[in-house]
N, C-alpha and C positions, 0 to 999 in steps of 0.2 A: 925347485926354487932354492938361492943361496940364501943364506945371512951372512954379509960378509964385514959387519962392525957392532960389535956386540958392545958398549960401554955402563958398565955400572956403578962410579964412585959410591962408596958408602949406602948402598941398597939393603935393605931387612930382605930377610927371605919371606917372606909375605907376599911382598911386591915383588918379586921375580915370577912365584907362580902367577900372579896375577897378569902377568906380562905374558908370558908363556899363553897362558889360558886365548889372549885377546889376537897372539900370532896363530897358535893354532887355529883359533877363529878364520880367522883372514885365509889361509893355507888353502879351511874347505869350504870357502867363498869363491875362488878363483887361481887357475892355477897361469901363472905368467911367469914365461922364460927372460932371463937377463934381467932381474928388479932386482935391485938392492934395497933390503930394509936395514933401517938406523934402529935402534931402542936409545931412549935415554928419557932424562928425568920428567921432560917437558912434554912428553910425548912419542910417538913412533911415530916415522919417517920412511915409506908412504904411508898414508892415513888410512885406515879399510875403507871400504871400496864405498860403504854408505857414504864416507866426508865429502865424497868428489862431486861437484855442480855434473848434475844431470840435467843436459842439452841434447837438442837436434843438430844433427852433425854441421847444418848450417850455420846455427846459434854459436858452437865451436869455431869456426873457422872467424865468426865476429869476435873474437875476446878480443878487449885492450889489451895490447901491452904482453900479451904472454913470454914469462919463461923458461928458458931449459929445462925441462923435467917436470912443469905442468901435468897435470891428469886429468882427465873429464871422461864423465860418461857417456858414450855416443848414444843417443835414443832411435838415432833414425838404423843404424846398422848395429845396433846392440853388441856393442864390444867399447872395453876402454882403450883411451886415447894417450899418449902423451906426444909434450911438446919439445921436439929434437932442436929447435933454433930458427928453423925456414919451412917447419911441417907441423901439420898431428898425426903423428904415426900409431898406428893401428897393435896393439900390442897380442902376439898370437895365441890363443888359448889349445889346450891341447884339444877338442874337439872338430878343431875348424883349421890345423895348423898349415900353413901353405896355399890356403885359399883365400879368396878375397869375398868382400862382404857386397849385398847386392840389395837392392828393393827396388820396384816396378811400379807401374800405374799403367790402366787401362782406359781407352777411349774408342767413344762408336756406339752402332746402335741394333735394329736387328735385324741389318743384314750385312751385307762383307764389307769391311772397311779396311785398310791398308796403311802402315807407314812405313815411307818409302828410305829416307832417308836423316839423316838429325845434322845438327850443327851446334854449335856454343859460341857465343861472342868474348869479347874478354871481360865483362862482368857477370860471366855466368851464367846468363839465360840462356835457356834451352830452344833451340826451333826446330821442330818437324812438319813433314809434307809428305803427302800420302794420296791416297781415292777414299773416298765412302760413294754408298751407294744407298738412297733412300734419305731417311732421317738421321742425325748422328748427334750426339751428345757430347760436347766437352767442359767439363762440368757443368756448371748451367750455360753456357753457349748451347744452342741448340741452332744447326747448317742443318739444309734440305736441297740437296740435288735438284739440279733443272729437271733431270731426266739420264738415265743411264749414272756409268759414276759421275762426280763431280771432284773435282779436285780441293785439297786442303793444304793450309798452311797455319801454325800454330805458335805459340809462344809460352814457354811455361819459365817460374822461377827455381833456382837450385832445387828448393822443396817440393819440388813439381805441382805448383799450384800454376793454374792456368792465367796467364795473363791475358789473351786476346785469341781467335780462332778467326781467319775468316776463310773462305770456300771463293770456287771461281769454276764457269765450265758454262755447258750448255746442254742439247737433247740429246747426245750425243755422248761417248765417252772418254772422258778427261782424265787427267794424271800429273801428278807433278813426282817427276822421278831421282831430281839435284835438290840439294839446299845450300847457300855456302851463306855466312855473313860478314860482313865489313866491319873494318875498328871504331865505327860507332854505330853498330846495333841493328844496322840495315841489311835485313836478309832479301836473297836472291834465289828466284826460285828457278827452274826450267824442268819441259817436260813433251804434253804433246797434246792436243786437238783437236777435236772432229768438227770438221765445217763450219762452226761460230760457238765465240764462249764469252761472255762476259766477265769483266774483272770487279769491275764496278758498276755501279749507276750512269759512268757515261766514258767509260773504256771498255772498247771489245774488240777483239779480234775475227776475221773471217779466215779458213782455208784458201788456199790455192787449187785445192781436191780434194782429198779426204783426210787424212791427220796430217796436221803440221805442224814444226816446234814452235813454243815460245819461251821467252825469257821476260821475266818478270821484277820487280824491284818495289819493295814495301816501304815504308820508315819502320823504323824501330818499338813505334805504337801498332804498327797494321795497318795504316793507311796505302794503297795502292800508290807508287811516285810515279813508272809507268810501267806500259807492256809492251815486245815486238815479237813479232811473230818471222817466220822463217819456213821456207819450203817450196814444194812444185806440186805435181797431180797426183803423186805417186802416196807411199807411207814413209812420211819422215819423223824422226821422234829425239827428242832430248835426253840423254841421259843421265848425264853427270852435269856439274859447272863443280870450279875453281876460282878464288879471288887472288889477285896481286894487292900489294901494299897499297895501288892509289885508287882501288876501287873497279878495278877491271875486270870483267868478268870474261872465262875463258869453257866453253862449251864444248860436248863431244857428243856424239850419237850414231845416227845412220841416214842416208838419205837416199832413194829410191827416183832413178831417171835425174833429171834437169829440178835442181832446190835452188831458189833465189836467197840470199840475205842481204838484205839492204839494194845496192846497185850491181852486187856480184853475184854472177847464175853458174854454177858448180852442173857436171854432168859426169851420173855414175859410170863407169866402165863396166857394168852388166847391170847386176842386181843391185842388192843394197848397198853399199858403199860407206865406210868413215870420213865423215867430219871432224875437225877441228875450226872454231871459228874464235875469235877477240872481240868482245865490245865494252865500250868507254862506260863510263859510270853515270852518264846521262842515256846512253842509249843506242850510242851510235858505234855499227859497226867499221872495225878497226882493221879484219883480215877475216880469211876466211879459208883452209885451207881443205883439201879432199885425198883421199890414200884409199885403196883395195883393186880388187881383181872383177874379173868378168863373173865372179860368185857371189857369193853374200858375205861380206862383213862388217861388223858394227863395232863403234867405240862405247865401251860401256864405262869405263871409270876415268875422272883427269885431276892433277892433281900439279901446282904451282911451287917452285921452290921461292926464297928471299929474292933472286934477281927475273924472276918472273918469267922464267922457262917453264914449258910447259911441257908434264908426261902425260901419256894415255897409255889404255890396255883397254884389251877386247880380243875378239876372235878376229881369223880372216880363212878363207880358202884358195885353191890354186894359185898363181902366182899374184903377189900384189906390191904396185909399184906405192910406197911413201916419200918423196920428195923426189923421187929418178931414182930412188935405190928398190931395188925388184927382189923378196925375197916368198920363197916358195912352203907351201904347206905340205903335208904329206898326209892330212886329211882336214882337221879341222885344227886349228892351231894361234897359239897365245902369242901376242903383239905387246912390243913394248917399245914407244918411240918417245922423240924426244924432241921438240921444238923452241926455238929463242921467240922472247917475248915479243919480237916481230916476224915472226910468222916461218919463220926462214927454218928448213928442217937439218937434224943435226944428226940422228944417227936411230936405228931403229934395232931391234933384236926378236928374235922369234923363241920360241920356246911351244914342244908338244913330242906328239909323236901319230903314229897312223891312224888313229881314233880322231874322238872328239876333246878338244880341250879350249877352257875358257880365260881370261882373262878378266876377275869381276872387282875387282878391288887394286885402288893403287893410294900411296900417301907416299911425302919426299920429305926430307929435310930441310932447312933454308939453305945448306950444302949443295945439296944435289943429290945423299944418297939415296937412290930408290928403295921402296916395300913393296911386292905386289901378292896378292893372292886371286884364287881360282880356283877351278875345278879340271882334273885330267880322268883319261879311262886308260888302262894297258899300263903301257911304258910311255913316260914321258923324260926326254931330254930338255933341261935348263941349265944351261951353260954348261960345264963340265960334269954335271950333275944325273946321274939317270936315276929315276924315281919310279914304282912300279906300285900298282893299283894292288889294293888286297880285293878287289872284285867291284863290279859297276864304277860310279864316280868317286876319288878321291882330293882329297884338300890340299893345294901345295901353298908352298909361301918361301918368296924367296927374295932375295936381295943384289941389288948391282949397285955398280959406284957410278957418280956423274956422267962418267964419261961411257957407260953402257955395260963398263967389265963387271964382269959375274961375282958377285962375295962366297952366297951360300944357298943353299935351297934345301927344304923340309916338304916330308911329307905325314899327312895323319890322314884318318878314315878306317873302312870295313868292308865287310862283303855286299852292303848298302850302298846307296846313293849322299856322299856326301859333299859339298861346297863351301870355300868359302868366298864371302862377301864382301864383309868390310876391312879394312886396316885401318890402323894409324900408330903413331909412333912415340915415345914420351922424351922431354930431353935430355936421357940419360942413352937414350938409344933400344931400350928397350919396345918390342913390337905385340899390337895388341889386336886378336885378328877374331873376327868373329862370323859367323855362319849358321850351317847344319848338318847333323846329320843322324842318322837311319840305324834303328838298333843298336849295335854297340861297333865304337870305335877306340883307335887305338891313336896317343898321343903321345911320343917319348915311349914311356915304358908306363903310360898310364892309360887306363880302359875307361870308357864311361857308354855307362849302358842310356838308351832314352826310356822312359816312362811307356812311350805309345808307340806310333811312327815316327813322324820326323821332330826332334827335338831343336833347342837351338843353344851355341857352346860359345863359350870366349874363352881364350886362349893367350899365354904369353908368353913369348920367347924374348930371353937377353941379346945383347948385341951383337954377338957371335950365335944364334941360331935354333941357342939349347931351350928346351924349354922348361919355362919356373913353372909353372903350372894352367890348368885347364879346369872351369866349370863347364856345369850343366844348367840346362832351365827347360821349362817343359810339362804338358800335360800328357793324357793319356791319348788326346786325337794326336792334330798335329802343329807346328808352329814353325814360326820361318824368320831369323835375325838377315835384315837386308840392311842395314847403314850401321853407322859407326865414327864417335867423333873422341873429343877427349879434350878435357879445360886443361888451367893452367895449375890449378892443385889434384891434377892427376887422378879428376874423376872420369869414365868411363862411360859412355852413355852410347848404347845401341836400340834400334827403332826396328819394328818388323811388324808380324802380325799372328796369332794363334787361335785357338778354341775350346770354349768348355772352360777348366779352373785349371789356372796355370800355377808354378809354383816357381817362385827365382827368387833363392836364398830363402830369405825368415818372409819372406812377402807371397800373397796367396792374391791374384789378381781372378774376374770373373769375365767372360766377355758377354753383351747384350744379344751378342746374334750370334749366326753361323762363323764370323771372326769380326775379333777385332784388333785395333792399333795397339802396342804397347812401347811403353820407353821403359828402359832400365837402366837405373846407374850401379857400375860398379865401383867400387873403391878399395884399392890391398888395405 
């Protein structure tokens, strides 16, 4: 710590020690890099750290009027704050330095419950969707399963206080696997269902055979607006959605045989097969497009730019045709294509090698730049890029430009099984990627060991690829980061599910059963 303006017109020595006494105070109070303190007659300038309004990070982000060089004490992530002009920046203490600050919350009941996916609107609120199975608790909300899981979707505020929960499903088991939400508050769900599910009191859906997608649409309170449903006889399932600016909702998953949507019936070229489909903001299907080989392949993640193009990632095997462009696997291998908002396909990219390799996460720019992340095993090729497993599954993350060229690619993991999950991106370009993985792995030149089995990590790499740094989170079983979303004050918010007493950051969460759902925000 400097002092870099020392002023004392006509001071007794009295009052100098006395001054002395109240900085050395302060010094082993906290230590903070890049503060300048003032002395003069009227006072010291910053105040110690007792003077500063202690708020909950949220309560912070309400001040009137803040300015330049503000302080406040964060309650919700226990660290001080100041005000840069357009932020409250997190000031680094030597214990914690290069890390970012985290707290969680736990929901469910005692038996397995899941979250699948999160989202953010632009005033903040939190939406997740997931499965429970049995009874489930969100805080006093209390859902109960038809029968097998039932599926959930939730509402919470910044301070993760629950605003609204409600469930949807049948005897059967249900899932809700997408969440995306609209610029006024209206989250979208999709997923998959077994032979009949109720939404409401007087919406439900039937199968075509045995699971099929639907796509769902709430208000902003949780009231159901409506439901459609999608598929044929086979196992079809929803896995991701994407919004455009006017409310469009853009779907991906897998379909199996002959899947109807709407008036268009799709037929795989063997087994399961990718989907892409479009529908309007009332309901109504807009296109519907199909891509894979006479093997199995699934779209697992999709993800909208500003002019409402659309990317996916997933696996595929043996050859597989995306728009009349045919391109070949050489065992099990990552997909990366790219379609215009009507439907029309633009260019596609493969990435893997003789193994297995996944495609589970994608986020874009309003540009077009893409983010994707996954899991490979062996050697994998990503563009100009070869990448090599330190043993079983490792995490890649990699980037290409609009038009499909390669930027960069990274890779992290261990002699474990590790993946990642979610991405997304902030607008500085910095990328924020989250997963799991198995004993200890390696990050850059950073190691993080897990607590038990499988732990769960976020990670952040700058613009060009490098990475600023990597937490951990984690109990002694095991635990699993599946979504991933991020507002516009640059919190952090990932959804999954664990067991036993988990720990992320200064926050010690419990679950009621064998797992439960958790959300965690992070914030640098």
């Amino acid at each position: 710590m400097r002092i870099n303006t020392l002023a004392f017109p006509h001071r007794t020595i009295s009052w100098v020690k006395n001054c002395c006494v109240v900085v050395a105070l302060l010094f082993t109070t906290i230590s903070i890099h890049a503060q300048n303190v003032t002395i003069l007659p009227s006072g010291i300038t910053p105040l110690p750290i007792g003077y500063y309004p202690r708020l909950t990070y949220d309560a912070i982000l309400a001040l009137p009027s803040p300015e330049i060089g503000d302080l406040a004490v964060d309650l919700t992530f226990r660290c001080l704050r100041f005000y840069t002009g357009n932020r409250w920046a997190r000031l680094i203490n030597d214990d914690d330095l290069n890390l970012p600050a985290i707290t969680a919350w736990a929901e469910g009941g005692n038996e397995a419950d899941y979250g699948h996916q999160i989202a953010v609107d632009p005033n903040g609120f939190i939406y997740v969707c997931g499965r429970f199975r049995g009874v489930a608790a969100f805080e006093n909300t209390i859902l109960t399963s038809s029968g097998g899981d039932d599926l959930f979707i939730a509402k919470y505020n910044r301070a993760g206080a629950l605003q609204w929960a409600k469930r949807a499903g049948g005897t059967g088991d249900d899932r809700a696997n997408g969440i995306a939400v609209d610029a006024s508050g209206n989250p979208y769900i999709t997923g998959s269902f077994f032979m009949a599910a109720d939404f409401s009191d007087t919406d439900n859906v039937t199968s075509a055979g045995l699971y099929d997608i639907f796509l769902a649409k709430y208000t902003t309170h949780g009231a159901l607006q409506w439901v459609r449903s999608a598929g044929g006889t086979g196992y079809d399932i929803g896995n991701s959605i994407g919004l455009d600016a006017s409310g469009n909702a853009y779907l991906t998953g897998s379909v199996f045989y002959n899947a109807t949507f709407g008036d268009t019936t799709i037929t795989s070229a063997g087994n399961a097969d990718i989907f892409l489909a479009k529908y309007n903001s009332i309901g109504e299907k807009q296109w519907v497009r199909q891509a894979g080989s006479t093997m199995d392949d699934v779209g697992n993640a999709i993800a909208v730019d500003g002019s409402g193009n659309v990317y996916a990632t997933g696996y595929f095997q043996g050859t597989a045709s995306f728009g009349g462009t045919f391109v070949s696997a050489t065992g099990s291998d990552i997909f990366i294509c790219k379609y215009t908002t009507d439907g029309i396909f633009d260019w596609v990219r493969k990435a893997g090698g003789s193994l297995t390799d996944n495609g589970n996460g994608i986020t874009v720019s309003s540009g077009g730049e893409v983010y994707v992340t996954g899991d490979f095993s062996g050697t994998a090729t990503i563009g100009t890029a070869s990448l090599v497993s330190a043993g079983g599954f490792d995490i890649f993350v990699a980037k290409y430009n609009l038009n499909g060229d390669f930027s960069w690619a990274q890779r992290a993991g261990g002699s474990g099984g590790d993946g990642g999950m979610g991405i997304v991106r902030d607008l500085n370009g910095n990328v924020f990627v989250t997963g799991y993985f198995i004993n200890t792995a390696t990050f850059g030149d950073t190691k993080i060991t897990s607590l038990g089995n499988i732990d769960v990590f976020v990670a952040k790499y700058n613009i060009d690829g490098v990475l600023e740094w990597v937490q951990k989170a984690g109990t002694s079983a095991a635990e699993m980061s599946t979504g991933m979303t991020i507002d516009t004050h640059n919190n952090i918010y990932i959804t999954g599910y664990f067991s036993g007493t988990a720990t992320f950051g200064n926050t010690t969460i419990s679950s009621a059963g064998s797992l439960d759902a958790f959300i965690a925000r992070i914030k640098e």
